[in-house]
C-alpha positions in Angstrom: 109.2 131.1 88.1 106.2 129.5 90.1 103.2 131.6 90.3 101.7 132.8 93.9 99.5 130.5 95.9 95.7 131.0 95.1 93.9 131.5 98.6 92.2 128.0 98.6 95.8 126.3 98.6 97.0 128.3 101.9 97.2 126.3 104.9 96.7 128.5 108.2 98.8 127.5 111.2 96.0 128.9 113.8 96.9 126.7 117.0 99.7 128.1 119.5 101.4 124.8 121.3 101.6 125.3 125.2 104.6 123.2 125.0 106.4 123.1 122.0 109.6 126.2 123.2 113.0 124.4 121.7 114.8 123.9 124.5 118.1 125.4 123.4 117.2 128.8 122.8 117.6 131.2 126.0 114.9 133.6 127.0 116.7 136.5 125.8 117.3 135.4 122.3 113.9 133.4 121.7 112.4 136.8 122.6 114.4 138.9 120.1 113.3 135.9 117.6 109.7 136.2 118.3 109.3 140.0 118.0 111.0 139.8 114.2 108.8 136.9 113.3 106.0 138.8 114.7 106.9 141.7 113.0 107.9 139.8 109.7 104.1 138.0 110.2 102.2 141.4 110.6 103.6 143.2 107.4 103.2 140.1 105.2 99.5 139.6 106.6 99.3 143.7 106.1 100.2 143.2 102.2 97.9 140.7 101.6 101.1 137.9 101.5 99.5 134.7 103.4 101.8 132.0 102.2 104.7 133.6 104.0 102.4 135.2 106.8 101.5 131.5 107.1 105.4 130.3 107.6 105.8 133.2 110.0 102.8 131.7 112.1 104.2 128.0 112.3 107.8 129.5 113.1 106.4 131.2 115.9 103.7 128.9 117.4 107.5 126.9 118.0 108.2 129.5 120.2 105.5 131.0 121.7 103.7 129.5 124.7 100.2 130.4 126.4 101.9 129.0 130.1 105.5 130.7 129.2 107.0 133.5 130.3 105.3 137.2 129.1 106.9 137.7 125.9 106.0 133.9 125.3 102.2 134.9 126.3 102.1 137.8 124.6 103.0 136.8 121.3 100.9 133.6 121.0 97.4 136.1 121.8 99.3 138.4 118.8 100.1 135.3 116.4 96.1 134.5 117.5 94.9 137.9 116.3 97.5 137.9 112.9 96.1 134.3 112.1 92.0 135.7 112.8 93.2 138.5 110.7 93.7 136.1 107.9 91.2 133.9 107.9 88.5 137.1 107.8 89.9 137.0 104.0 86.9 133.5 104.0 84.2 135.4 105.5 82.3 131.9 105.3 85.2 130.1 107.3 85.5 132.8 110.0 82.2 132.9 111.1 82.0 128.8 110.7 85.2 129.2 113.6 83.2 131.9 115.7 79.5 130.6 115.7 79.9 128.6 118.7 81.1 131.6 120.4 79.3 133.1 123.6 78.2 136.4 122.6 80.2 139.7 124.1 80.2 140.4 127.4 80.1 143.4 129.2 83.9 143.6 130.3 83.2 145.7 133.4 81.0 143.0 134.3 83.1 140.3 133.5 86.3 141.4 133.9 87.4 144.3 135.4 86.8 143.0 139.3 90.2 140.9 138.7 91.9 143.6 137.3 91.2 145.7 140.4 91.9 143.0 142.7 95.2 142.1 141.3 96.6 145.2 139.6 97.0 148.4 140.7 95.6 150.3 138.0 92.0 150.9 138.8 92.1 150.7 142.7 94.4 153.9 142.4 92.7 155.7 139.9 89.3 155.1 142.0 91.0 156.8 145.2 92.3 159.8 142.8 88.2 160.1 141.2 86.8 160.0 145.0 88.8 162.7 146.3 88.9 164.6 143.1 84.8 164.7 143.0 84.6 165.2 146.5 87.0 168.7 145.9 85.2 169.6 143.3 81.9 169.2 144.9 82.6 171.1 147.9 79.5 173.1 149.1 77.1 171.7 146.7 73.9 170.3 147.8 72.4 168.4 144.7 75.0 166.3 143.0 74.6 164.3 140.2 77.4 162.4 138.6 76.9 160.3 135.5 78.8 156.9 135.1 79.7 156.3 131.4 79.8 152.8 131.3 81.7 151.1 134.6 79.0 150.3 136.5 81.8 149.2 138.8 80.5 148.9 142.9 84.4 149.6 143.9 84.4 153.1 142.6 80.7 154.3 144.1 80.5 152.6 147.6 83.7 154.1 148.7 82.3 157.6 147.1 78.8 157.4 148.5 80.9 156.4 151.9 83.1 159.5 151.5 80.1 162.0 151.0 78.7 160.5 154.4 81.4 162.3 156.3 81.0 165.8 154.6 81.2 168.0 157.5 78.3 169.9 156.3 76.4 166.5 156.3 75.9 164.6 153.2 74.1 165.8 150.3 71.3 164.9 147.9 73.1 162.4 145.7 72.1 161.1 142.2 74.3 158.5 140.1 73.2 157.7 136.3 74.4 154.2 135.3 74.7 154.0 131.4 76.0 150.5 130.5 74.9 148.4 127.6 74.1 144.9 129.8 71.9 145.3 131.6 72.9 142.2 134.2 75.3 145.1 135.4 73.0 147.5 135.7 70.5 145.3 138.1 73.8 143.9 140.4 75.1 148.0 141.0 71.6 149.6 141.8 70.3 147.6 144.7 74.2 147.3 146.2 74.1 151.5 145.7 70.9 151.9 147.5 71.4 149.8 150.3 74.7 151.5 151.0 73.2 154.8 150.8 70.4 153.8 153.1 72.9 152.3 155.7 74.4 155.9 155.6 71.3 158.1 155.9 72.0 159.7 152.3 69.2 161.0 150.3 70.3 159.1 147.1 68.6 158.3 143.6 70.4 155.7 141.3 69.3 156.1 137.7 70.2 153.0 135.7 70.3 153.5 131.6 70.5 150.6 129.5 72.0 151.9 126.6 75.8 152.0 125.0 77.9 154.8 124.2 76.8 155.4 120.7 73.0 155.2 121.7 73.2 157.7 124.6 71.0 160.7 124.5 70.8 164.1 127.0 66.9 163.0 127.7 67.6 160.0 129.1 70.5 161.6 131.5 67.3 163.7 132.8 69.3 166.4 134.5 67.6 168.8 136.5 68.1 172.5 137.1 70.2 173.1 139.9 72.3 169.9 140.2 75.4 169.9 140.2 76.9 167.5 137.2 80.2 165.4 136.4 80.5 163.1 133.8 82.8 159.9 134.7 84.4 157.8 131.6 86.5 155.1 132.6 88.1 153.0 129.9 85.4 152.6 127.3 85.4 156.3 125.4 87.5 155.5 122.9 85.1 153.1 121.4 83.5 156.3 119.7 86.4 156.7 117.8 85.8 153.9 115.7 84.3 154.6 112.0 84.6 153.7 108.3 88.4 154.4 107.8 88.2 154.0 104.2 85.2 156.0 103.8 87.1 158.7 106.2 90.6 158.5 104.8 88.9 159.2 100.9 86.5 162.2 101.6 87.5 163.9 104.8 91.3 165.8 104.8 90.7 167.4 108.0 92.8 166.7 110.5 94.3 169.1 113.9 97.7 168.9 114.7 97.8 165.2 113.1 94.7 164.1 114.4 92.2 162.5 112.6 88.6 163.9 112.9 85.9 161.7 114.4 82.2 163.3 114.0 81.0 160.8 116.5 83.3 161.6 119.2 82.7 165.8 117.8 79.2 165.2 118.7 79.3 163.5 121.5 81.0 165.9 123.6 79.7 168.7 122.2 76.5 167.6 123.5 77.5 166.6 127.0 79.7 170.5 127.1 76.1 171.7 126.4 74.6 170.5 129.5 77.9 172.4 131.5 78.9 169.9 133.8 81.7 170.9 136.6 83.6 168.0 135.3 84.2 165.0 133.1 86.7 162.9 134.2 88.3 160.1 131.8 90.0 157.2 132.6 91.9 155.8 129.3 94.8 153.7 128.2 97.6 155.7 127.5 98.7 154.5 124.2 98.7 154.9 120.9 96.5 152.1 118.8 93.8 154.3 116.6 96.5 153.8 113.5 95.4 153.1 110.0 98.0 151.3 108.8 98.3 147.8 110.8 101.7 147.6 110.8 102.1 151.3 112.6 99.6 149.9 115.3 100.5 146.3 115.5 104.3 147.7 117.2 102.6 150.4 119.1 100.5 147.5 120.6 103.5 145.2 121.1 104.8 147.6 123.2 102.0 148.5 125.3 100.8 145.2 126.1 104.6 144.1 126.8 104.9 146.1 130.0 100.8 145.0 130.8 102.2 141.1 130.8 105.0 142.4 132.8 102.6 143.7 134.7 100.7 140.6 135.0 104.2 139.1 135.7 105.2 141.3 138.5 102.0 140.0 140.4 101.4 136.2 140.1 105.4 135.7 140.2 106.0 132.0 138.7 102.1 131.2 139.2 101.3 131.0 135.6 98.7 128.5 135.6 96.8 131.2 138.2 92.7 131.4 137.1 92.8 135.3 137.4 95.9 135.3 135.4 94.1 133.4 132.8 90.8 135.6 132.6 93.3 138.8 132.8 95.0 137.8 129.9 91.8 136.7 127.6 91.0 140.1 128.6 93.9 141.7 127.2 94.1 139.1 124.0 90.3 140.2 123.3 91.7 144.1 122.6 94.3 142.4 120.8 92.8 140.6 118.3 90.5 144.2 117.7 93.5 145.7 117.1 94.9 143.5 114.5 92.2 141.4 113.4 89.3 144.5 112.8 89.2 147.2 110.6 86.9 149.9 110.1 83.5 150.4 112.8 84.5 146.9 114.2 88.4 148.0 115.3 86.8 149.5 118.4 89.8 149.4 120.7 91.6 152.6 119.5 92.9 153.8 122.7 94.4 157.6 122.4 97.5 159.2 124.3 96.8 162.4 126.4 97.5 165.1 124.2 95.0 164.0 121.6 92.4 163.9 124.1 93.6 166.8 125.7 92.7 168.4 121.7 89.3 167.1 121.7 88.3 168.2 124.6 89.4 171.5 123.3 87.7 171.4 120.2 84.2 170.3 122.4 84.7 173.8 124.5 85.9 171.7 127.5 89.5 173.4 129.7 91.5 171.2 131.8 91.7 171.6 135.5 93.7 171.0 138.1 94.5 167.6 140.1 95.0 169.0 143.7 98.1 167.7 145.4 97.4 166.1 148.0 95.5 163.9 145.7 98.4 163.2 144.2 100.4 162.7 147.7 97.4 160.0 148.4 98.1 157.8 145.0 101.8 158.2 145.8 101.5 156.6 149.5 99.1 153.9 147.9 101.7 153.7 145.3 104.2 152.5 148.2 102.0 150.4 150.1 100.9 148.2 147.2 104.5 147.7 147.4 105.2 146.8 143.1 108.6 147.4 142.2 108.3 149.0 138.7 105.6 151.4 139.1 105.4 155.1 139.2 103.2 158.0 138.9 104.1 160.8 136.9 102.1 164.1 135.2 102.3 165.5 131.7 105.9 166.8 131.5 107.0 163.2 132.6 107.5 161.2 129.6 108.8 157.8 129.4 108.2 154.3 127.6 105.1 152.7 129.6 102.6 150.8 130.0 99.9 153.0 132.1 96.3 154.3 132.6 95.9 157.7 132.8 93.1 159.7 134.5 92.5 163.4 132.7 89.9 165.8 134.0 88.5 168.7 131.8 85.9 171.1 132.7 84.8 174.4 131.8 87.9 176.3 133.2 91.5 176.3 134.7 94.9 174.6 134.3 95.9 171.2 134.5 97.7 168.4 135.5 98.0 164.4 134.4 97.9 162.1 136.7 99.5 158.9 135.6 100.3 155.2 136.7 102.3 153.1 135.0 105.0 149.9 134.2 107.7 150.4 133.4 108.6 149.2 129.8 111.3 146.4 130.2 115.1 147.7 129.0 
């Protein structure tokens, strides 16, 4: 009986071919073949088994293709991340790999533009924001609405363009810009302004250079009077990352299955303090803050599935497309955290809506309405965008899909989901 391979003698398959798909196997059936490898690949990396993680890898890299169709693409970024995974075991050969790496970018700077331009994600969820703030803010004369971290010119300049036509006249409107780089802070403010002064709006653009976990109520400076919303799109999950081991060994607490987060406790706590008339959050509606890897390495097969469908349903059989290519490094970045990171690094741990919808809750925050006719509007952009495959549904609509979903909280009333999705392939 031979004993186990020590780690020094394991050879790691970390290169994906571009070309090297057998011939003979059909799409169907090398599909099947990749997600049991991949799943095979993920619980043998998961037990600490590298030699046969390692044979999984080279089986699949056979297969899998960066310029093949979307379950070819999508399971050479997963083999990346499962292969990153395993090399983190040589914390001296890992960072050797990495130190020529740029350092990370600010993805709202870098690249969420392309996802707006070519998906329909964002540019609907931006029209349901605008008219939702603009219903909400009805009669108020000081607004102030604080941006948690897009810094994204596509959602304010259509905003500051729809508080222009008010027909009470526009009023005094502030925007706070938190976001970490501050390249994206210095590109927004002087676009803002100039909008605003081409309008005749009394405007104020705060920018704060700070990230998520370093925000403070000071540097929000909110005044008496104004009236406040709070705008989180795609980034508030990162709070939820912390020390799982640490976690899992002295803290039982959990609400119906959730598992407690202090950070994210405190954090809106402290923003329900300040009693703003809403906080809108934009998030991923999937399931990826798992402990166990195997749990959240199928939960994130099947998100990301429907995204490269996605991603499929727009550039057709363009798959050597430069936007394509920038989408997908996107999307194989919040892979490889998903699988490769563990602990306060494993930052991508997107939530579904009812969990949110509980800590809200627990922060002293109520849901609130989505008016129609908002909806009615996303539905008629829904048809002119003209994507077979997508739908919008609320939360008694529940099927398998890739989506992003908008939920609104506030100090009072009733509520309604609002989300936009792909659907899962059959």
């Amino acid at each position: 009986m031979s004993s186990s391979p020590k780690p020094d003698q394991v050879t790691l398959s970390l290169a994906l071919s571009p070309g090297s798909t057998p011939r003979e196997a059909r799409p169907e059936e090398r599909g099947i073949r990749l997600i049991q490898l991949l799943l095979t690949c993920a619980k043998h990396a998961s037990s600490g088994n590298l030699h046969r993680a390692d044979e999984c890898l080279q089986q699949i890299s056979l297969l899998a293709s960066v310029s093949g169709d979307s379950m070819q693409r999508l399971s050479a970024w997963f083999a990346s991340a499962l292969a990153v995974r395993l090399v983190k075991r040589w914390p001296g050969l890992h960072k050797a790999l990495n130190h020529s790496q740029l350092p990370k970018q600010d993805v709202f700077g870098q690249a969420h533009p392309p996802i707006g331009r070519v998906l329909p994600y964002l540019g609907f969820l931006y029209a349901t924001i605008s008219r939702t703030l603009i219903k909400v803010m009805m009669g108020e004369r000081t607004i102030h609405l604080v941006d948690l971290g897009s810094g994204d010119a596509n959602l304010w300049i259509p905003l500051i363009r729809s508080f222009s036509c008010l027909q009470d006249g526009p009023p005094h409107l502030k925007i706070t810009c938190m976001n970490a780089n501050k390249a994206v802070l210095e590109n927004l403010g002087p676009r803002l302004v100039k909008e605003a002064e081409t309008l005749n709006i009394h405007f104020e653009f705060s920018p704060v250079n700070v990230g998520l976990k370093e925000l403070t109520l000071d540097k929000l400076k909110v005044k008496s009077g104004e009236a406040l919303a709070f705008i989180s799109i795609l980034n508030l999950h990162t709070l939820l990352a912390e020390d799982d081991g640490v976690d899992a060994h002295f803290s039982h607490n959990k609400t119906n299955g959730i598992k407690d987060s202090k950070q994210m406790s405190r954090f809106l706590s402290t923003i329900q303090t300040l009693s703003p008339k809403l906080f809108l959050l934009v998030g991923k509606e999937a399931d990826h803050n798992l402990n166990n890897l195997v749990d959240r390495f199928v939960e994130g097969l099947h998100y990301y599935s429907a995204v490269f469908d996605s991603v499929d349903a727009t550039f057709r059989a363009n798959t050597s497309s430069g936007e394509r290519l920038v989408l997908e490094e996107t999307y194989g970045k919040e892979i490889e955290n998903i699988v490769a990171c563990e602990g306060v690094e494993r930052e991508e741990r997107h939530e579904r809506y009812g969990r949110w919808m509980v800590r809200f809750g627990q922060a002293g925050f109520k849901p609130v309405r989505t008016w129609h006719d908002s909806m009615e509007d996303a539905k008629q952009m829904m048809e002119a965008y003209g994507r077979n495959g997508y739908k919008i549904g609320n939360s008694s609509i529940q099927s398998p899909s890739s989506s992003i979903r908008a939920n609104a909280s506030a100090v009072n009333g009733s509520s309604t989901f609002l989300k936009i999705g792909k659907s899962q392939r059959r």
